[in-house]
mmCIF file as Biopython writes it, N, C-alpha, C and O atoms, coordinates in Angstrom:
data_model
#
loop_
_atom_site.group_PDB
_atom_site.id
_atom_site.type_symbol
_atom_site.label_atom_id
_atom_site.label_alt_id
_atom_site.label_comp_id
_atom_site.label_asym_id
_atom_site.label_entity_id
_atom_site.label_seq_id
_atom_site.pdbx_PDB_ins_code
_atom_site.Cartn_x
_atom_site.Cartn_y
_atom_site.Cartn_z
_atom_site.occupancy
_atom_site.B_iso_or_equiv
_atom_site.auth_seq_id
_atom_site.auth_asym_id
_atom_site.pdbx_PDB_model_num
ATOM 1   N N  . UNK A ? 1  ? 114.346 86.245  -123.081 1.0 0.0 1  A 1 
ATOM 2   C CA . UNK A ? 1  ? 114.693 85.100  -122.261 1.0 0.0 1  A 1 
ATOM 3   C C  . UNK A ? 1  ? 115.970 85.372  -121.474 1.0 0.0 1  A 1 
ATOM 4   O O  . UNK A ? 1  ? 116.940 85.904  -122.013 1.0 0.0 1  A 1 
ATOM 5   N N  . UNK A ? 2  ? 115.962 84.993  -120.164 1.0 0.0 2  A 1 
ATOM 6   C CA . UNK A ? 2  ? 117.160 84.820  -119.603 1.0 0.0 2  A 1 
ATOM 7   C C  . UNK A ? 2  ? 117.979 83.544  -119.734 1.0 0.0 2  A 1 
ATOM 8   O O  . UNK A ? 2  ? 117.777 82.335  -119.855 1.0 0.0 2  A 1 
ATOM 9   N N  . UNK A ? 3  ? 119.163 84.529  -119.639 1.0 0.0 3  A 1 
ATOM 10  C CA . UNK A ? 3  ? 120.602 83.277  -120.134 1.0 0.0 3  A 1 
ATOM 11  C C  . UNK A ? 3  ? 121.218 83.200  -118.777 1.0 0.0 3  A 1 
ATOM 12  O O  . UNK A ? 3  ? 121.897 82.174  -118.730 1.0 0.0 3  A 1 
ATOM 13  N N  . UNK A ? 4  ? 121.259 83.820  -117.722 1.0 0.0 4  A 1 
ATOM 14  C CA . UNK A ? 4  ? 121.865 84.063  -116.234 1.0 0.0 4  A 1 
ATOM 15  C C  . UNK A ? 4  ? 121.962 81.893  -115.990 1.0 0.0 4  A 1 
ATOM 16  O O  . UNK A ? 4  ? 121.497 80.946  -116.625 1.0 0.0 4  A 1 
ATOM 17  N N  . UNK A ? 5  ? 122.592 81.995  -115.073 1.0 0.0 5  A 1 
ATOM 18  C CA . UNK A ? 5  ? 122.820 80.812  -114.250 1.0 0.0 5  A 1 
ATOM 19  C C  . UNK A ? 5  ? 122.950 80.906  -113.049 1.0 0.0 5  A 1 
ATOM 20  O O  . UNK A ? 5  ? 124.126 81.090  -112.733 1.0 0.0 5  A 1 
ATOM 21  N N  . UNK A ? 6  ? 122.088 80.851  -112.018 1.0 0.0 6  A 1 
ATOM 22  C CA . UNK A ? 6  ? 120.789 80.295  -112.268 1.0 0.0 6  A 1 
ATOM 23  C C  . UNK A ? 6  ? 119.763 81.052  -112.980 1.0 0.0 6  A 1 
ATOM 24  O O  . UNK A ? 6  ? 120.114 82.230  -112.914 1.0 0.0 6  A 1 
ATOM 25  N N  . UNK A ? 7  ? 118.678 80.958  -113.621 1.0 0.0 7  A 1 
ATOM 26  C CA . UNK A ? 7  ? 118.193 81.892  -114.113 1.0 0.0 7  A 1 
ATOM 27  C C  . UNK A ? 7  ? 117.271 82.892  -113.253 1.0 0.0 7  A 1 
ATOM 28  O O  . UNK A ? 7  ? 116.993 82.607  -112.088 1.0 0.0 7  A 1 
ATOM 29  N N  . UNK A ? 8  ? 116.692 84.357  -114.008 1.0 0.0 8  A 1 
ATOM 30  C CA . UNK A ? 8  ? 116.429 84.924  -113.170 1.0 0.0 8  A 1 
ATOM 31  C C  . UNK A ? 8  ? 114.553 84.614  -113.242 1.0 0.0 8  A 1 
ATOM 32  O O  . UNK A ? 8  ? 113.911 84.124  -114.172 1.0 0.0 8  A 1 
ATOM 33  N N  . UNK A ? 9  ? 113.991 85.182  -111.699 1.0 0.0 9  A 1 
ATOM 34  C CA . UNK A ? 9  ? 112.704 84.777  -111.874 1.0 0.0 9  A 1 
ATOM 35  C C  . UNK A ? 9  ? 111.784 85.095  -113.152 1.0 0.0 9  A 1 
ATOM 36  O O  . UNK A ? 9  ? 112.090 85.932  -114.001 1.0 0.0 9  A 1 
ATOM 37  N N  . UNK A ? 10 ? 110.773 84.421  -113.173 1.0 0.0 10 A 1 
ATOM 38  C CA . UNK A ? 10 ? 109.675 84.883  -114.389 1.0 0.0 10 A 1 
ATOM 39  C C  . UNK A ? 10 ? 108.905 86.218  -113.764 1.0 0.0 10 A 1 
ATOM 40  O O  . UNK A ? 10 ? 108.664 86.430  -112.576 1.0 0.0 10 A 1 
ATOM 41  N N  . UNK A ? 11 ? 108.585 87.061  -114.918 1.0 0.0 11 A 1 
ATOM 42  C CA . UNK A ? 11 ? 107.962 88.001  -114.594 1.0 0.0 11 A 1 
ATOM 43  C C  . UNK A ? 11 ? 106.841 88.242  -113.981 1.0 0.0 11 A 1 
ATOM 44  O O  . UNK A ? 11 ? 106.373 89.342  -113.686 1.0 0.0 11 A 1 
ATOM 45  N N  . UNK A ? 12 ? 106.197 86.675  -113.696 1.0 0.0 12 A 1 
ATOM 46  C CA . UNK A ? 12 ? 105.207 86.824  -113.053 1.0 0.0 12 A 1 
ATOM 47  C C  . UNK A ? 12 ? 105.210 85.968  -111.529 1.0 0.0 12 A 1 
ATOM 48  O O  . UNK A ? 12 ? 104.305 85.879  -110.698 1.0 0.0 12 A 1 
ATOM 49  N N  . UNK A ? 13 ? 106.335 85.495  -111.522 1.0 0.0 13 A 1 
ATOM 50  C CA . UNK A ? 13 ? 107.335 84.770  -110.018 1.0 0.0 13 A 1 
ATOM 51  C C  . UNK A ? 13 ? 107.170 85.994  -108.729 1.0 0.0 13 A 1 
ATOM 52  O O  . UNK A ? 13 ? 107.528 87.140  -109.000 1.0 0.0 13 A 1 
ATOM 53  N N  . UNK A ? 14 ? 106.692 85.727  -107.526 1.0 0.0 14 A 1 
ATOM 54  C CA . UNK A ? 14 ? 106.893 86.818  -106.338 1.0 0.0 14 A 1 
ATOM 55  C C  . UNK A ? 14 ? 107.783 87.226  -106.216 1.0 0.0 14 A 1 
ATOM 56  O O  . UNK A ? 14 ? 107.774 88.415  -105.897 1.0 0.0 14 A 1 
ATOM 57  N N  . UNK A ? 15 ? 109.228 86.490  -106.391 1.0 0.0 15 A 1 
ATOM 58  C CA . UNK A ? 15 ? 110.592 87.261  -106.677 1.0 0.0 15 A 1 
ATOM 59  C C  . UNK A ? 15 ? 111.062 88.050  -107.264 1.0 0.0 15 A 1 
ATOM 60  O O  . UNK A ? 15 ? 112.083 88.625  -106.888 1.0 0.0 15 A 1 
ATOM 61  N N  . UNK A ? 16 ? 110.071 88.466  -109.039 1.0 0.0 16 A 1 
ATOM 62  C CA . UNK A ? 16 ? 110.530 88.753  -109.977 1.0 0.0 16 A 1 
ATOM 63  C C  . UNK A ? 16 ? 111.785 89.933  -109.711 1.0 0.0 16 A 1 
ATOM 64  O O  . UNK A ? 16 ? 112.947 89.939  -110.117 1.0 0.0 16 A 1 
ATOM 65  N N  . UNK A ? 17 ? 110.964 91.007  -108.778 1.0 0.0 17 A 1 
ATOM 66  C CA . UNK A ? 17 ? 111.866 91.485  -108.732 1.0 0.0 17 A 1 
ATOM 67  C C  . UNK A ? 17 ? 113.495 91.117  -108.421 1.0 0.0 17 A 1 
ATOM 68  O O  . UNK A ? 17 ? 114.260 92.080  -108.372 1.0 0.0 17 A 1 
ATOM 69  N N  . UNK A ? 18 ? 113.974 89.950  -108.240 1.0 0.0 18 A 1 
ATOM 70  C CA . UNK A ? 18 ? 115.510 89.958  -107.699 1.0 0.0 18 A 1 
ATOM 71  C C  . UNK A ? 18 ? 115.968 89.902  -109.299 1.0 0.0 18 A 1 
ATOM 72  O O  . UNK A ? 18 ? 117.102 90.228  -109.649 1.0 0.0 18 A 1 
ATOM 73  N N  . UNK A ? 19 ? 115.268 89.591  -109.930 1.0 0.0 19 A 1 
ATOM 74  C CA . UNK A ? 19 ? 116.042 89.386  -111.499 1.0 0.0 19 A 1 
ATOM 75  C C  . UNK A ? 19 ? 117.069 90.337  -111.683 1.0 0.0 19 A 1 
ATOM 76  O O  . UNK A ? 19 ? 117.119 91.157  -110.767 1.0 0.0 19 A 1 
ATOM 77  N N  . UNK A ? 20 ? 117.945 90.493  -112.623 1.0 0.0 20 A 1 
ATOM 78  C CA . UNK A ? 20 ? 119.048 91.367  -113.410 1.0 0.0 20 A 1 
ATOM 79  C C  . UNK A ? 20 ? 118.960 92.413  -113.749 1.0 0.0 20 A 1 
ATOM 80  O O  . UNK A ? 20 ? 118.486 92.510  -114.881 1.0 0.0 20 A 1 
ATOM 81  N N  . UNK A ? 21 ? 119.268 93.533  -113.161 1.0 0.0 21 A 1 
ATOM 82  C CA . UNK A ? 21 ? 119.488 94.467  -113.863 1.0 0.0 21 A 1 
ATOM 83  C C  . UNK A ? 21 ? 119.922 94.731  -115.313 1.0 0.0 21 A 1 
ATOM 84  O O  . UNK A ? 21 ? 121.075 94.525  -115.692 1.0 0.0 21 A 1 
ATOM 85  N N  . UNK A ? 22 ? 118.701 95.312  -116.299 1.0 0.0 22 A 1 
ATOM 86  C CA . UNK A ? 22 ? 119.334 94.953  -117.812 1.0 0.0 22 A 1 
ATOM 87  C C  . UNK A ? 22 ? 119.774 96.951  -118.283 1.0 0.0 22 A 1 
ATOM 88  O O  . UNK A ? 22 ? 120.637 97.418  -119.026 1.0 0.0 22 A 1 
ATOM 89  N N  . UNK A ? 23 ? 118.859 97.520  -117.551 1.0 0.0 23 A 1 
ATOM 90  C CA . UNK A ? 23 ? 119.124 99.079  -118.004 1.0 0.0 23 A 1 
ATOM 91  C C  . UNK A ? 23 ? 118.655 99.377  -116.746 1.0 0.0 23 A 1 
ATOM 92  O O  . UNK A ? 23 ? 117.719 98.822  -116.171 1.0 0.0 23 A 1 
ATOM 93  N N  . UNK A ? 24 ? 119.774 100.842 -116.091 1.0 0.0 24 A 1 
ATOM 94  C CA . UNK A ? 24 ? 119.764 101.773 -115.590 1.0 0.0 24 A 1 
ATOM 95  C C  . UNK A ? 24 ? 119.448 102.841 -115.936 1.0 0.0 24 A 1 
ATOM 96  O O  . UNK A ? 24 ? 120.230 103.284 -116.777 1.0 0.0 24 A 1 
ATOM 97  N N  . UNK A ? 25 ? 118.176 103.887 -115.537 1.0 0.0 25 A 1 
ATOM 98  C CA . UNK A ? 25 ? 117.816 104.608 -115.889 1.0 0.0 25 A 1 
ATOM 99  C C  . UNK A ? 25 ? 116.711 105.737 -114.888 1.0 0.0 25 A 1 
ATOM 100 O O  . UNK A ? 25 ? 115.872 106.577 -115.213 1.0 0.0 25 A 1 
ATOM 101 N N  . UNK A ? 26 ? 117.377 105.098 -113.190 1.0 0.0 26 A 1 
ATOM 102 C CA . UNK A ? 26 ? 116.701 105.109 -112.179 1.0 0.0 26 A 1 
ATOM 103 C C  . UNK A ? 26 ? 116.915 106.908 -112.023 1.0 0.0 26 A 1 
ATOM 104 O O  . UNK A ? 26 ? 116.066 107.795 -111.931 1.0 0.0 26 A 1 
ATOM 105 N N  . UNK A ? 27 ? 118.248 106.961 -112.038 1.0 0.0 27 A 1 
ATOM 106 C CA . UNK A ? 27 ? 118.235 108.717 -111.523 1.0 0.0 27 A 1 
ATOM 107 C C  . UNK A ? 27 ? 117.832 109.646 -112.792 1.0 0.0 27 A 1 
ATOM 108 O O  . UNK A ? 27 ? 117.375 110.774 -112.606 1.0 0.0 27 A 1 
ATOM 109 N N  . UNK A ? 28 ? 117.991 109.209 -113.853 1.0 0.0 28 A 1 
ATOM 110 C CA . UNK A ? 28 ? 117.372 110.492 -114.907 1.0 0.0 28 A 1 
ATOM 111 C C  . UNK A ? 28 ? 116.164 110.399 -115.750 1.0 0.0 28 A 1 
ATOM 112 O O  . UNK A ? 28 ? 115.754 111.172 -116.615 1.0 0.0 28 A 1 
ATOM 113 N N  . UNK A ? 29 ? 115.623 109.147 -115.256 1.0 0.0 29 A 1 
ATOM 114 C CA . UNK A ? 29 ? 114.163 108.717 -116.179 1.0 0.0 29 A 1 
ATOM 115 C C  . UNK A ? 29 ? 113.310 108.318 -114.799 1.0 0.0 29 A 1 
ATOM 116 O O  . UNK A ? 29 ? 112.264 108.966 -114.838 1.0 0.0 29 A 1 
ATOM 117 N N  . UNK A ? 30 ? 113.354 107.633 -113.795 1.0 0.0 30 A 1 
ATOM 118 C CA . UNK A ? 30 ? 112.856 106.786 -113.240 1.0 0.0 30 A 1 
ATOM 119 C C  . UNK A ? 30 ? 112.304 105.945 -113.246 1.0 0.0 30 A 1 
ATOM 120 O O  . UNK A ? 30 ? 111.188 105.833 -112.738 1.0 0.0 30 A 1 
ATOM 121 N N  . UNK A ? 31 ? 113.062 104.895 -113.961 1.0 0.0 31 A 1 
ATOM 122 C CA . UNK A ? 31 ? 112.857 103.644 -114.036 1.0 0.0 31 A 1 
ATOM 123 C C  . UNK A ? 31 ? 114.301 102.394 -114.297 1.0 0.0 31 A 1 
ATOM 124 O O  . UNK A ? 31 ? 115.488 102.709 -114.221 1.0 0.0 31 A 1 
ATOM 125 N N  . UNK A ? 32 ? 113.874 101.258 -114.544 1.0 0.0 32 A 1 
ATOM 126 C CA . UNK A ? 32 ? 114.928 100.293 -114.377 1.0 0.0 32 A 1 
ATOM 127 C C  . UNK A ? 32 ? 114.447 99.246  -116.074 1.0 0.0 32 A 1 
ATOM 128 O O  . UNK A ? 32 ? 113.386 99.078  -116.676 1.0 0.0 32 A 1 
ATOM 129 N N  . UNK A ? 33 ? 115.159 99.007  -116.184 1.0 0.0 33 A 1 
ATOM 130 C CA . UNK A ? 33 ? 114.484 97.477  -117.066 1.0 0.0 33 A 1 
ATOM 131 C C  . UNK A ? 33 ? 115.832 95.977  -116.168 1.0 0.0 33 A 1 
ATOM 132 O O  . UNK A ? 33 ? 117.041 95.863  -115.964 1.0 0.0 33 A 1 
ATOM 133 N N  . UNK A ? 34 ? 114.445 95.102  -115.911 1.0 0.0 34 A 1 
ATOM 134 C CA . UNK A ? 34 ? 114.596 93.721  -115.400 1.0 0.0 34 A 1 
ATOM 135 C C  . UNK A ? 34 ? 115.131 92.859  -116.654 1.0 0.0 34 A 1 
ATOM 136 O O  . UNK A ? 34 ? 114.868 93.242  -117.794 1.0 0.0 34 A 1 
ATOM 137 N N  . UNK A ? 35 ? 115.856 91.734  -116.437 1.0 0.0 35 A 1 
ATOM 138 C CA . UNK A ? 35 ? 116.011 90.671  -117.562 1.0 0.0 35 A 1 
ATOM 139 C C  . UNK A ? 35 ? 114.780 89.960  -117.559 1.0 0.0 35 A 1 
ATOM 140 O O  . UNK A ? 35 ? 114.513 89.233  -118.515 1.0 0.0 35 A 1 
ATOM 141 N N  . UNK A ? 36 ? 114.056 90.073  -116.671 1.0 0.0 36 A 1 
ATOM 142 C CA . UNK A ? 36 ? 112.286 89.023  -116.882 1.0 0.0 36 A 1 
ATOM 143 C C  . UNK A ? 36 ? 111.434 89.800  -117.863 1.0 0.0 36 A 1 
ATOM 144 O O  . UNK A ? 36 ? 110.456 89.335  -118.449 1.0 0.0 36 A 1 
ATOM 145 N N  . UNK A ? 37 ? 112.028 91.349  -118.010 1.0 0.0 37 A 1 
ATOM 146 C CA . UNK A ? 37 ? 111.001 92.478  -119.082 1.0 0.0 37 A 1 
ATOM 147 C C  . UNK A ? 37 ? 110.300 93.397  -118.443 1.0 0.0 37 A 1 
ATOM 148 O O  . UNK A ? 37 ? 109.831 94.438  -118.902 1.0 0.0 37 A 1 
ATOM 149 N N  . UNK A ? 38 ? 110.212 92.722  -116.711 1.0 0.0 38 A 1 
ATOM 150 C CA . UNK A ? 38 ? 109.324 93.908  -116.092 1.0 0.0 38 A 1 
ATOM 151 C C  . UNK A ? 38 ? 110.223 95.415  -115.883 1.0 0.0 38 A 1 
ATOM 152 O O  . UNK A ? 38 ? 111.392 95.507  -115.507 1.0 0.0 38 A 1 
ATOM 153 N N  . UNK A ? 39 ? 109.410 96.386  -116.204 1.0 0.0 39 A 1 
ATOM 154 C CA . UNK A ? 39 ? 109.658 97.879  -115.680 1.0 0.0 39 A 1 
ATOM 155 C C  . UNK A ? 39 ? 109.573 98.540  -114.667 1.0 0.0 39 A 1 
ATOM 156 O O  . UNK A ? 39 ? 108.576 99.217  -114.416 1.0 0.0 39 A 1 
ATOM 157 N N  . UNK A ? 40 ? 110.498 98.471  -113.980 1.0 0.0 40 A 1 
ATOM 158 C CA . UNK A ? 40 ? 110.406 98.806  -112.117 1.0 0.0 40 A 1 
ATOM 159 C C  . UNK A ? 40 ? 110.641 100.435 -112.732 1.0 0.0 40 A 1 
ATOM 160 O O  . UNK A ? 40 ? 111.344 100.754 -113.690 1.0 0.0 40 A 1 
ATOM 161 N N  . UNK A ? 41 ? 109.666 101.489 -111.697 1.0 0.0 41 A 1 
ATOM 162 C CA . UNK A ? 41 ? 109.347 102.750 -111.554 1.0 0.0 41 A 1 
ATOM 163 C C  . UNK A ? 41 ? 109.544 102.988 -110.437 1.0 0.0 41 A 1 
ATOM 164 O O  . UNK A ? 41 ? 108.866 102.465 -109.552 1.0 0.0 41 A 1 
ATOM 165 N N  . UNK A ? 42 ? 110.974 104.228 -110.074 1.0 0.0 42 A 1 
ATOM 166 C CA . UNK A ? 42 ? 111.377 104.438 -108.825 1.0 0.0 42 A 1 
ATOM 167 C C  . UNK A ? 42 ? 110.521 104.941 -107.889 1.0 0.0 42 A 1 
ATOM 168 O O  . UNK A ? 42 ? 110.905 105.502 -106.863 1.0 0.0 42 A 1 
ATOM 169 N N  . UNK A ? 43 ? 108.624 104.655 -108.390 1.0 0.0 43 A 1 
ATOM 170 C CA . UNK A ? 43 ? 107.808 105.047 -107.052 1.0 0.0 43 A 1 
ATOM 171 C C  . UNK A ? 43 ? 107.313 103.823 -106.665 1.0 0.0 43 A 1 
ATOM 172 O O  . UNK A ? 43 ? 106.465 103.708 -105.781 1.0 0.0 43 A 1 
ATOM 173 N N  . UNK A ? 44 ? 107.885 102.725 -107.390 1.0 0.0 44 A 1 
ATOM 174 C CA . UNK A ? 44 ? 107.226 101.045 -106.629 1.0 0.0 44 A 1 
ATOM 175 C C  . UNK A ? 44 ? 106.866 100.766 -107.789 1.0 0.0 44 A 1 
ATOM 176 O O  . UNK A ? 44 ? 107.584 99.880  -108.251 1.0 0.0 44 A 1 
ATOM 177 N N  . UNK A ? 45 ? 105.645 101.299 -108.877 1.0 0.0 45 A 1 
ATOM 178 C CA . UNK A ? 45 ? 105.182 100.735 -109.785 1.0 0.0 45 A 1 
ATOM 179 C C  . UNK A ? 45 ? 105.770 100.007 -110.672 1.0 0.0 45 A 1 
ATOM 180 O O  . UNK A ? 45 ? 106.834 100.512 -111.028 1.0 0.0 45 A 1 
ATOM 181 N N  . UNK A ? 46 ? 105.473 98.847  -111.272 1.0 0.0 46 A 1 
ATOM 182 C CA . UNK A ? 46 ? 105.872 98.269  -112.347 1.0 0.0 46 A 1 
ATOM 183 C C  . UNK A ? 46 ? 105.061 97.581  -113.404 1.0 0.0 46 A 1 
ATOM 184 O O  . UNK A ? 46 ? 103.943 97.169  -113.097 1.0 0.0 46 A 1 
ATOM 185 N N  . UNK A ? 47 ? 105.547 97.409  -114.695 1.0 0.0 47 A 1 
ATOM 186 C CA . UNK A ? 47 ? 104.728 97.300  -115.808 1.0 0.0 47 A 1 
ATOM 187 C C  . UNK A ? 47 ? 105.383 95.455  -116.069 1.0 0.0 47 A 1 
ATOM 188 O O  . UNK A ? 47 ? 106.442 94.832  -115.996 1.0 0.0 47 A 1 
ATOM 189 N N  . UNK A ? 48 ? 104.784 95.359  -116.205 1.0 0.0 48 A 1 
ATOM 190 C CA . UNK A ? 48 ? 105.092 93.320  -117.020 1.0 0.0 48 A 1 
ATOM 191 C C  . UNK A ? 48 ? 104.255 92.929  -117.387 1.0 0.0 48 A 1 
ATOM 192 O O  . UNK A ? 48 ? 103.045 93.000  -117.171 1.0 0.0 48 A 1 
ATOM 193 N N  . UNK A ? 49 ? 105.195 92.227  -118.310 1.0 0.0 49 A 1 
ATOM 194 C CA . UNK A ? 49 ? 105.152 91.978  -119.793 1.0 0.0 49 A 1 
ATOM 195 C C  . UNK A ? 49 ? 103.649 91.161  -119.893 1.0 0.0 49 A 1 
ATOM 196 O O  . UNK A ? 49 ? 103.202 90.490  -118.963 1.0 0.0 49 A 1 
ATOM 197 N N  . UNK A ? 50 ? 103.132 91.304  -120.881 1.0 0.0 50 A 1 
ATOM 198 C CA . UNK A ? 50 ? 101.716 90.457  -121.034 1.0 0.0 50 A 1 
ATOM 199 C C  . UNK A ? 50 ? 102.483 88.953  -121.679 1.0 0.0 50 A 1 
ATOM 200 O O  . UNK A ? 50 ? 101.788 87.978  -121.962 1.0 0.0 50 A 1 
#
């Protein structure tokens, strides 16, 4: 759950992506973790959450 104020979108919101950066991991893994749970993949792809 997000605690942000305002909070950040739901993972399944068209915005999701603007949510929080929770882990950096773009230049040596390629990928990100969102505070909504989704997994942004520095080729576009992303995984969220069921």
């Amino acid at each position: 759950m997000c605690h942000h104020v305002p909070a950040c979108p739901d993972a399944h919101d068209p915005h999701f992506n603007e949510a929080t950066l929770v882990a950096d991991h773009d230049v040596d893994q390629g990928w990100v973790l969102l505070c909504n749970g989704v997994i942004r993949f520095h080729d576009g792809g992303c995984l969220v959450p069921s």
